[in-house]
N, C-alpha and C positions, 0 to 999 in steps of 0.2 A: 313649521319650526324645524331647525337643521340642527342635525345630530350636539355639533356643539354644545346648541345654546343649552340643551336640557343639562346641562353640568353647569354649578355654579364654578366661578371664574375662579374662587378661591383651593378649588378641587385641581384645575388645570394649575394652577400658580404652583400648586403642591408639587404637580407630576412634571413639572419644569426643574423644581429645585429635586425632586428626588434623581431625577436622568443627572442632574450636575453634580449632586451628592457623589453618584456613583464614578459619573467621570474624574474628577477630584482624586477619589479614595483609588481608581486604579492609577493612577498618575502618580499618585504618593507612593505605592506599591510596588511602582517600578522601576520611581529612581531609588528608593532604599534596597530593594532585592533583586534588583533587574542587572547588577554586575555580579552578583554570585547564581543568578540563574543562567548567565552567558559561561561563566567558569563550570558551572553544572554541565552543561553540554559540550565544553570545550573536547573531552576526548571522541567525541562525536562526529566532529565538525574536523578533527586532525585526522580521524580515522577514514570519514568520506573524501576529504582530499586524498590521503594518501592511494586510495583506491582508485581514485582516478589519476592521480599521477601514474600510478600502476597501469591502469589501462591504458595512458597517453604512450607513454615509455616502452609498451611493447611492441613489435614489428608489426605490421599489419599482416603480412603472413602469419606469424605465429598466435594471431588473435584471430582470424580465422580458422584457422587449424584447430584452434581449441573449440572453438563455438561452435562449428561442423561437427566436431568430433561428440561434445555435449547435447547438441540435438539427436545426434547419432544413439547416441546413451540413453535419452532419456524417450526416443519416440520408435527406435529400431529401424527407421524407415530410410533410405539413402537418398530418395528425393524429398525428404525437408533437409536433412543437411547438407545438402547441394544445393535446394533454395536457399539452404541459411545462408552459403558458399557464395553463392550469386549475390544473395542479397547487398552483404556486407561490401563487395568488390563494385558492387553501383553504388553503393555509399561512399566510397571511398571515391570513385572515379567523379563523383557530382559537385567533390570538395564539402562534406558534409563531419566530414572521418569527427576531429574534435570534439565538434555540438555533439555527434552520436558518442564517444565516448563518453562524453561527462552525462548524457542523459541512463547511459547505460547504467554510469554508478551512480548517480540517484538514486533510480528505478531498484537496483540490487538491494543499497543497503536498506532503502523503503520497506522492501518487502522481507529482508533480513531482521530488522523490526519488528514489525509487521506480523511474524513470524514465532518471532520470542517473546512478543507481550501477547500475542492472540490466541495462540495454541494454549498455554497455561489458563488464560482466561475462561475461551471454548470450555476447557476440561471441568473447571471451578465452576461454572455453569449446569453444565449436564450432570456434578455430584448432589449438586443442590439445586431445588426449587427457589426459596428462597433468592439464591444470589442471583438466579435467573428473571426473576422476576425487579431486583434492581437492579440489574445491568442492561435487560432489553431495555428501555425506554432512554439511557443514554447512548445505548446504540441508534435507534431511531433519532435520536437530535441529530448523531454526529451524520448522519445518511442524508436527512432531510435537510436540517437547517442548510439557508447559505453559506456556499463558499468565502465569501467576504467578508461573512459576520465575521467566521473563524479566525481569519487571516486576521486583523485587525488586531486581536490584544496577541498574538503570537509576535505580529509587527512591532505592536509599542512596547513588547518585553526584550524581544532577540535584535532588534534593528532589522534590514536587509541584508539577505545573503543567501548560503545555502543551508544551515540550520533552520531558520523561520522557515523554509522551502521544504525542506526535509519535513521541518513539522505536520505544515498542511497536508503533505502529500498521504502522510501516515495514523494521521485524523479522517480522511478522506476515505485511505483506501481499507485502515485494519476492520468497520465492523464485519466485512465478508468471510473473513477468517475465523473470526469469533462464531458469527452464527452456524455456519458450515461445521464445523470442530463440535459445536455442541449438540448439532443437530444429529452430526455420524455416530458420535457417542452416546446419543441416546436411542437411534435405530440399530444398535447392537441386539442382537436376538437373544430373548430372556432363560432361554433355552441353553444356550451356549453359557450364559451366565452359572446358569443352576448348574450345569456341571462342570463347570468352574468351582463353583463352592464345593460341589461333591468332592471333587480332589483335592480339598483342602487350600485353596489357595487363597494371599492374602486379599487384602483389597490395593494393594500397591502391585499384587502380580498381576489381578484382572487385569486392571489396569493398564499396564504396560506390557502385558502377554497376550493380551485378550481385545479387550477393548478398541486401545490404540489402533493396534493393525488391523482389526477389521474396518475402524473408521477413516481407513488410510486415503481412501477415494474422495470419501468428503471433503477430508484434510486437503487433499492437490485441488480439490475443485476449487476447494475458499482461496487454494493460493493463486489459482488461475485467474478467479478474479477480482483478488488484491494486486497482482499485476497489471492487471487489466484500467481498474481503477488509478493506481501509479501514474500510468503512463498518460491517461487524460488529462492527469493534473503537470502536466508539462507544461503545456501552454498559461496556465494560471500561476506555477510556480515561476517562471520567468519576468512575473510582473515584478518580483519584491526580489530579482539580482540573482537568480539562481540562473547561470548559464546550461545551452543544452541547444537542442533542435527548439526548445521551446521560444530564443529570445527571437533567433528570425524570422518564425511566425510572429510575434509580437512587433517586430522592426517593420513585416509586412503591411501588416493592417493598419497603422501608421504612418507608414509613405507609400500605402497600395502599391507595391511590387507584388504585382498575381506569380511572377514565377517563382519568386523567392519564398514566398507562400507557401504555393503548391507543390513543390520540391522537398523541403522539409517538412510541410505537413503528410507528404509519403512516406518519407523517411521516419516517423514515429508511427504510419500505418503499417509499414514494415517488420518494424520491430513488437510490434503489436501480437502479427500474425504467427512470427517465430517463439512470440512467448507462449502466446496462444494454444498453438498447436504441438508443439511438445509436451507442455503441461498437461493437456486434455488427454494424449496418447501415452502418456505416463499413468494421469489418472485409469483411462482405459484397461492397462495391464495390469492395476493393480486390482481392478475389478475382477475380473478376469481370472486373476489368482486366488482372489476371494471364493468368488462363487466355485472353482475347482477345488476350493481347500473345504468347501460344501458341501460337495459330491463325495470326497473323498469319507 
């Protein structure tokens, strides 16, 4: 007897009309809400443009100069930003310059995102139990489930472009931030807490005198990889009109151009590694500083 048959027919008739129930009800939902939910993100979507005009519009020298300079800043080390230096100058020389610009502001505002709903979230987590225990388990959907499931009603709400693009990418990449954030804030030493309290302080200065900075490392780590995560979803975001390095790898596997492929799928290993490794060498000092501000 096959799984089926044990289910009467009128059970399955059910689970037909219910799947079309729901399709129905979001389809009605998104031609009545679906042009004030486009105007909702509208300064989102002017803002990511502009940012990448920004980056189009700037010299290539002077965008170098900055990015060297910012790895310089953020990792202290003069051979990553002389590999940032290298890197970007064989992006440029490959004819790649564009795709990498607009992937870059993707990738930025993603994680600027990212950033400002995850940190806040982390924090409202690690004050309460409670909200931790119902926010993990939509964290684990947004981890686990398919990619495609997601993209799908993001698609039949936003159309194609770079907002539905944006969205996935920020579904994708914010649980790491979240967990990270709440997990640094809760391995703050109870110690350091209690004489916190002893000096009178509020729970708004713990807080953000106490807490925060020492959970500064976890903080960079989740942002390491929430970038990290970002940048994966290149190639997925390019399916639904989000331009970048991501649509040539898509044009590739397509008309199987292996070079055009493998050219730009380096060119987002690239950028990968520059995120990568300043972020961690950031995280690093801020360790660093921790544990010296320990000793002390």
């Amino acid at each position: 007897m096959s799984f089926l048959t044990e289910f009467p027919a009128m059970d399955r008739q059910d689970l037909r009309d219910l799947k079309k129930g729901i399709d129905f009800t979001f389809k009605d939902f998104s031609r009545t809400y679906g042009e004030a939910i486009e105007n909702f993100f509208d300064p989102l979507l002017y803002f990511l443009v502009w940012f990448e005009q920004l980056l189009l519009a700037t010299p290539w020298p002077v965008f170098i100069a900055i990015a060297s300079g910012l790895a310089y800043l953020g990792s202290r080390s003069w051979k990553l930003a002389l590999g940032t230096a290298f890197a970007f100058l064989l992006i440029g020389y490959m004819g790649m310059w564009k795709d990498t610009m607009s992937t870059v502001a993707l990738v930025s505002v993603a994680t600027l995102l990212c950033v400002l709903i995850g940190i806040p979230v982390g924090i409202l987590m690690a004050r309460s139990d409670r909200m931790q225990a119902v926010i993990t388990p939509i964290l684990d959907v947004m981890q686990t489930i398919p990619i495609f499931v997601y993209l799908l009603p993001v698609v039949i709400l936003l159309g194609l472009g770079k907002v539905p693009g944006l969205m996935a990418v920020c579904i994708y990449a914010l649980p790491p931030i979240v967990r990270l954030t709440n997990l640094g804030i809760r391995l703050v030493d109870k110690d350091i807490l209690e004489a916190a309290d002893a000096f009178g302080s509020s729970s708004r200065q713990k807080l953000f005198d106490v807490q925060i900075p020492l959970a500064l490392p976890n903080i960079f780590a989740g942002i390491n990889q929430t970038i990290m995560m970002a940048l994966a979803m290149v190639v997925i975001a390019s399916m639904i009109g989000v331009r970048g390095l991501g649509m040539p790898v898509l044009q590739s596997i397509q008309n199987q151009y292996l070079a055009l492929g493998i050219f730009n799928g380096l060119a987002i290993v690239g950028l990968a590694i520059i995120f990568d490794r300043v972020s961690q060498k950031y995280g690093m000092r801020l360790q660093k500083h921790r544990e010296g501000g320990h000793d002390v």
